[in-house]
KOLMI-871631 format. One record per residue: residue number from 1; residue in one letter; y, z, x of N, C-alpha, C, CB in turn. Coordinates in Angstrom, 2 decimals. Atoms other than C-alpha are relative to their C-alpha. Last residue first. Glycine has a CB too. Layout:
<nodes>
+-----+-----+---------+---------+---------+---------+---------+---------+---------+---------+---------+---------+---------+---------+
:   n : res :      ny :      nz :      nx :     cay :     caz :     cax :      cy :      cz :      cx :     cby :     cbz :     cbx :
+-----+-----+---------+---------+---------+---------+---------+---------+---------+---------+---------+---------+---------+---------+
: NUM :   A :       Y :       Z :       X :       Y :       Z :       X :       Y :       Z :       X :       Y :       Z :       X :
...
+-----+-----+---------+---------+---------+---------+---------+---------+---------+---------+---------+---------+---------+---------+
</nodes>
This chain:
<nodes>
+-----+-----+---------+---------+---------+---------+---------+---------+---------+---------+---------+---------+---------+---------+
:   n : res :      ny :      nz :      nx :     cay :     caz :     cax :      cy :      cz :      cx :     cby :     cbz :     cbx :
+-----+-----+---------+---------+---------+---------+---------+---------+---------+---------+---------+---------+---------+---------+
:  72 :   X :   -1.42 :   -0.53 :   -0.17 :   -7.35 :    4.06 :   22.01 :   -0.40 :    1.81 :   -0.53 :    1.38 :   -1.09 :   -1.23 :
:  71 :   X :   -0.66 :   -0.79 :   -1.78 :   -9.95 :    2.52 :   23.81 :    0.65 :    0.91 :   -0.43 :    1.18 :   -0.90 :    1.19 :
:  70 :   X :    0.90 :   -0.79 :   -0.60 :  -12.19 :    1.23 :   20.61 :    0.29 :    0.89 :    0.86 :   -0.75 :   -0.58 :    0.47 :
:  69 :   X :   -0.30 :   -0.81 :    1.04 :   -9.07 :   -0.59 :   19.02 :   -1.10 :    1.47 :    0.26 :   -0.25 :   -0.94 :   -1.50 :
:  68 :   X :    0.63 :    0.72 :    1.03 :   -8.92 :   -2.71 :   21.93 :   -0.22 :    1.24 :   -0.74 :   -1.28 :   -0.94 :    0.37 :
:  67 :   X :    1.55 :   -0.87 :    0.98 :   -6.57 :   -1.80 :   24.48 :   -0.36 :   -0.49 :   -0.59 :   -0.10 :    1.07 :   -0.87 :
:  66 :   X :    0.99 :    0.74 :    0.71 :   -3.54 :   -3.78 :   26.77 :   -1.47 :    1.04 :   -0.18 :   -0.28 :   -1.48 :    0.91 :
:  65 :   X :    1.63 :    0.00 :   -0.87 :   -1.89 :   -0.89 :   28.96 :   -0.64 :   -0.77 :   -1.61 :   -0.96 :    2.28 :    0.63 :
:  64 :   X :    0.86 :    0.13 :    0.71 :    2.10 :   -0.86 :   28.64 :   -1.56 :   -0.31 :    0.30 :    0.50 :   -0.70 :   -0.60 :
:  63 :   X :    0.72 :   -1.48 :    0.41 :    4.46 :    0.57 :   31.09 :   -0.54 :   -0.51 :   -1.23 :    1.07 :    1.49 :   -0.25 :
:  62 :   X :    1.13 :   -0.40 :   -0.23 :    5.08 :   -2.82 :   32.56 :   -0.80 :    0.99 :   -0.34 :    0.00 :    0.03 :    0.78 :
:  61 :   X :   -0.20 :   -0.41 :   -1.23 :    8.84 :   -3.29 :   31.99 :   -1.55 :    0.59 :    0.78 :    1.18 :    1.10 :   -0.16 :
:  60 :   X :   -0.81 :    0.91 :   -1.01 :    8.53 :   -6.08 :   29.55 :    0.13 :    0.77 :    1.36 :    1.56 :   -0.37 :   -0.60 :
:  59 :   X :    0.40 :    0.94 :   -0.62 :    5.86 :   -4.03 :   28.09 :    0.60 :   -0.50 :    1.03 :   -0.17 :   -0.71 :   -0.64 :
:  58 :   X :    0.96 :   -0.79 :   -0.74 :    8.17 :   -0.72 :   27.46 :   -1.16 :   -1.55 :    0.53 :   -0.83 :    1.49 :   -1.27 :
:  57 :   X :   -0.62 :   -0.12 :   -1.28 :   10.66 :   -2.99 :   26.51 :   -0.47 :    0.68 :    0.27 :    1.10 :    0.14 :    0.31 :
:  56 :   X :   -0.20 :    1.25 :   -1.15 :    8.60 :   -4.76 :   23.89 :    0.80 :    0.35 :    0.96 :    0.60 :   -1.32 :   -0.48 :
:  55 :   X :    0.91 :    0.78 :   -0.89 :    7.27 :   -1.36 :   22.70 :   -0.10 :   -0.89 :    0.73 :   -0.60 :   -0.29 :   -0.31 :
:  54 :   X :    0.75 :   -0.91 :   -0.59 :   10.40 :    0.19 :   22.19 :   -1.21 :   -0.74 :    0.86 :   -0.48 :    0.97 :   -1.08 :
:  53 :   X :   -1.46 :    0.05 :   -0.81 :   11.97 :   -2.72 :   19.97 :   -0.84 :    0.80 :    1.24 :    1.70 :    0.98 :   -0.88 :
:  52 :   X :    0.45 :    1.15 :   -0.26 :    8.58 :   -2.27 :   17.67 :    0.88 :   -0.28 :    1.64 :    0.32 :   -1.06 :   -1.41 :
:  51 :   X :    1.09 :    0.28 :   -0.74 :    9.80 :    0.92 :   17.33 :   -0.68 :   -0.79 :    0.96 :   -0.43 :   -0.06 :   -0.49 :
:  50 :   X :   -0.54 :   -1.18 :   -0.99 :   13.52 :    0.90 :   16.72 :   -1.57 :   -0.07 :    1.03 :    0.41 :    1.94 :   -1.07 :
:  49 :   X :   -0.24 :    1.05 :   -1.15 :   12.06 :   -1.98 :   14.26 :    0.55 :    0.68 :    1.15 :    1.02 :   -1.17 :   -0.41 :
:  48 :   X :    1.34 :    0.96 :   -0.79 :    9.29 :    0.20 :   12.80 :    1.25 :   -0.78 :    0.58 :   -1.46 :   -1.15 :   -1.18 :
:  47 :   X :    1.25 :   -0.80 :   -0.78 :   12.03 :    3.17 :   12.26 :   -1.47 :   -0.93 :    0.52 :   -0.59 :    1.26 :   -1.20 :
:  46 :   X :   -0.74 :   -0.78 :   -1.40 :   14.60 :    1.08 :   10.67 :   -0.55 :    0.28 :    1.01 :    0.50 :    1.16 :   -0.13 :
:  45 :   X :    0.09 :    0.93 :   -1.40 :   11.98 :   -0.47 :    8.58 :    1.05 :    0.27 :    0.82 :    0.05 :   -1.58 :   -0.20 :
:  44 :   X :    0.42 :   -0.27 :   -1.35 :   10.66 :    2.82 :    6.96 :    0.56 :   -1.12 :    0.78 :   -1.54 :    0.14 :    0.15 :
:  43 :   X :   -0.66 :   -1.19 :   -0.58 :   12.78 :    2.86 :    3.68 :   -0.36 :    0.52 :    1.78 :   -0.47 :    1.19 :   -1.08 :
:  42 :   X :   -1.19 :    0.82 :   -0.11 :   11.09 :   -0.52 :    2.66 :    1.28 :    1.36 :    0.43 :    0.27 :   -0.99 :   -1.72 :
:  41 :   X :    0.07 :    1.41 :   -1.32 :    7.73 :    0.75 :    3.20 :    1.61 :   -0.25 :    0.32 :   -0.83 :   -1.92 :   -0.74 :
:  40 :   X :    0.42 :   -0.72 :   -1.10 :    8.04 :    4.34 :    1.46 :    0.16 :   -1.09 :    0.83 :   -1.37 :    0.70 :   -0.03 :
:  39 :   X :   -1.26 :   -0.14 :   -0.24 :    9.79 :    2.28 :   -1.58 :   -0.07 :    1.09 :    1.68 :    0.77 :    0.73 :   -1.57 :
:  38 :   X :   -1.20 :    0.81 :   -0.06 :    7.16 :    0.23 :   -1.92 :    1.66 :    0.81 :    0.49 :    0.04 :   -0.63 :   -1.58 :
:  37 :   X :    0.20 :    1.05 :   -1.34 :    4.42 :    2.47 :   -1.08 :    1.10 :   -0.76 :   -0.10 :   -1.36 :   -1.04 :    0.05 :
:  36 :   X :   -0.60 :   -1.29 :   -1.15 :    5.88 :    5.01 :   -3.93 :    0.20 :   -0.98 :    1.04 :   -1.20 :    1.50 :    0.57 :
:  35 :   X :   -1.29 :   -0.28 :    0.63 :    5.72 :    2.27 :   -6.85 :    0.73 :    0.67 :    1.46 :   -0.15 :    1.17 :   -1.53 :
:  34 :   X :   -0.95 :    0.72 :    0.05 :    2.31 :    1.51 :   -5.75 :    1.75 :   -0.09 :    0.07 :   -0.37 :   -0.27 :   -0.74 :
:  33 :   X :   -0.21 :   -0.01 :   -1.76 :    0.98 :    4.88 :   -5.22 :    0.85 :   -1.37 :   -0.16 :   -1.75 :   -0.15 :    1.26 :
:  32 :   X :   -0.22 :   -0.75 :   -0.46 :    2.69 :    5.30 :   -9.17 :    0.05 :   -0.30 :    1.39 :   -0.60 :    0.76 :   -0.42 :
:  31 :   X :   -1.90 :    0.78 :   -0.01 :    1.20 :    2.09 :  -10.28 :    0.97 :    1.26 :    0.59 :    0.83 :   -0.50 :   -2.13 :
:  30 :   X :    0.09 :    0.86 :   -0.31 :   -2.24 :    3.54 :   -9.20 :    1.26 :   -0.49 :    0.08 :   -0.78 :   -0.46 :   -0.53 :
:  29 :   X :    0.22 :   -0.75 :   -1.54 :   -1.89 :    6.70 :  -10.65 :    0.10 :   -0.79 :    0.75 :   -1.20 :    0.67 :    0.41 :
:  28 :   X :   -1.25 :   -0.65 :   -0.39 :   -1.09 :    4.87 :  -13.96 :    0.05 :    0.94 :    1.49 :    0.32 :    0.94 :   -1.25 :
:  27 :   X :   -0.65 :    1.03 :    0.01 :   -4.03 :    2.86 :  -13.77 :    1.29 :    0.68 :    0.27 :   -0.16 :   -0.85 :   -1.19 :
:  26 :   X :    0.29 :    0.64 :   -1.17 :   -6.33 :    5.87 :  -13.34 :    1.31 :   -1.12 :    0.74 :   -1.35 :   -0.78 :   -0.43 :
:  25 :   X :   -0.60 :   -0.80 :   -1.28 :   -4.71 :    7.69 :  -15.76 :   -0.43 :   -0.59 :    1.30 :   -0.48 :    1.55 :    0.03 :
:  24 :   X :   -1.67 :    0.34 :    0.43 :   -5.17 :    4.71 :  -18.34 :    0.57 :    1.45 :    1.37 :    0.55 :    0.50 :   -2.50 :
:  23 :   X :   -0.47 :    1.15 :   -0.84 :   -9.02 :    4.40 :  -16.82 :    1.35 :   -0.31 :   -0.46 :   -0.93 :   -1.27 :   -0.10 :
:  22 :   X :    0.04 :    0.14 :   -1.76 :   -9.70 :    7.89 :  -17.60 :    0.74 :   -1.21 :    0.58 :   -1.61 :   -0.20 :    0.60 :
:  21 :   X :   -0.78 :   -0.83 :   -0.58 :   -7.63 :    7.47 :  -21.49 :   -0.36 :    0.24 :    1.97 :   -0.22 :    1.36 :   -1.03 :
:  20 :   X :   -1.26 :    0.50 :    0.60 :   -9.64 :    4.96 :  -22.41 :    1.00 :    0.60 :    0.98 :    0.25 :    0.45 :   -1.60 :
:  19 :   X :    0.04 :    1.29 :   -0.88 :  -12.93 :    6.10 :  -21.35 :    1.48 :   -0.98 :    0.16 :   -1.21 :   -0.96 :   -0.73 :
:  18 :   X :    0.18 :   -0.56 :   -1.25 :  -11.95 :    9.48 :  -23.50 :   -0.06 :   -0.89 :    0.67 :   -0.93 :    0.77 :    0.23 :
:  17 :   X :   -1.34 :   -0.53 :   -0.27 :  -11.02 :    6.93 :  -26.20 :   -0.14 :    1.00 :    1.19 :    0.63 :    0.72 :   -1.32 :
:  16 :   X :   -0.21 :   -1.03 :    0.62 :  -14.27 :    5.05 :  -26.27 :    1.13 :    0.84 :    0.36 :   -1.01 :    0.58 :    0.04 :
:  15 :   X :    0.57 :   -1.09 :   -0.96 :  -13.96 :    1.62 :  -24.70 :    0.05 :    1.23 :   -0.97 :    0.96 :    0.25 :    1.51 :
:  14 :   X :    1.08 :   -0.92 :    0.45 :  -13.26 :   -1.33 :  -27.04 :   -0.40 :    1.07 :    0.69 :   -1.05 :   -0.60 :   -0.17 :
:  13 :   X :    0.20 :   -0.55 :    1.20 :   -9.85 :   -1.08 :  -26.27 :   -0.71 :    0.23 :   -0.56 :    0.28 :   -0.24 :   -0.59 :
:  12 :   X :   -0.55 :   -1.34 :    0.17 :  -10.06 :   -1.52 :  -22.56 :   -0.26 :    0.80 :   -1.16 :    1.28 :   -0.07 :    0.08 :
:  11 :   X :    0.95 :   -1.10 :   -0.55 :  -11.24 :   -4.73 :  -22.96 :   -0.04 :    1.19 :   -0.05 :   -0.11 :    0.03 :    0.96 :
:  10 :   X :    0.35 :    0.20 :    1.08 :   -8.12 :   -5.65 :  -24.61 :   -1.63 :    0.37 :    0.17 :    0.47 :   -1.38 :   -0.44 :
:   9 :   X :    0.16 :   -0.84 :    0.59 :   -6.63 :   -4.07 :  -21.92 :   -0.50 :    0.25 :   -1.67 :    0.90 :    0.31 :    0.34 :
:   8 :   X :    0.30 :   -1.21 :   -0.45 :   -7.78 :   -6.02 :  -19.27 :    0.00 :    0.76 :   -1.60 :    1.15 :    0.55 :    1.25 :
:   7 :   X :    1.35 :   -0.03 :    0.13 :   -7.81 :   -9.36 :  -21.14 :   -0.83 :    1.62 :    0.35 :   -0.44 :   -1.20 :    1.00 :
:   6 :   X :    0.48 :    0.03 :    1.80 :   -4.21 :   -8.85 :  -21.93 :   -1.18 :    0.13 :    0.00 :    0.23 :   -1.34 :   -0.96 :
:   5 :   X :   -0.51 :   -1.22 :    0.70 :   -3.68 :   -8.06 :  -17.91 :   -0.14 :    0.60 :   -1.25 :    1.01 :   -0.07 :    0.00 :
:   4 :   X :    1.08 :   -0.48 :   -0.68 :   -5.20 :  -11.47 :  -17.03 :    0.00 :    1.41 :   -0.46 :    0.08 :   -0.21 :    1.53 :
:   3 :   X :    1.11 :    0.30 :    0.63 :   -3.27 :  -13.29 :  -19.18 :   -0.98 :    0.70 :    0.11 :   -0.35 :   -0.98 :    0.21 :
:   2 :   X :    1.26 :    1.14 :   -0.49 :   -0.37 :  -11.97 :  -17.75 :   -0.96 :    0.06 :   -0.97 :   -0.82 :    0.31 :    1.49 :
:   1 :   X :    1.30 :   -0.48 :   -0.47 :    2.25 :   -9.71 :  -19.78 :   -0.84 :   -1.22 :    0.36 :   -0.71 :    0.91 :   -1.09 :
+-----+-----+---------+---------+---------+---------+---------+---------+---------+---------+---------+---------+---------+---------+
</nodes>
């Protein structure tokens, strides 16, 4: 465990046990999206490089239109 982590939950401990418990479901909800995002990312790069792939031969062949995040 980090240093930083010990300090968390040693903090933590003085809290009142209801306070305790929010910010322990919190945390765990948290490591959860975590947990997911990782395996949601690393299951998608097929599909971003198929993509990506796409877009540079849609450029290269002109069918692309430079935007700014405002245009689109």
């Amino acid at each position: 465990m980090t240093a930083l982590l010990e300090r968390a939950f040693e903090q933590a401990m003085i809290l009142p046990e209801a306070l305790q418990d929010d910010l322990a479901e919190q945390w765990l909800q948290e490591l959860e999206w975590e947990l997911n995002w990782d395996t949601t990312f690393a299951a998608s790069q097929p599909l971003l490089e198929q993509l990506a792939l796409k877009a540079l031969q849609d450029d290269q062949a002109g069918r692309a239109v430079e935007m700014g995040f405002d245009e689109l």
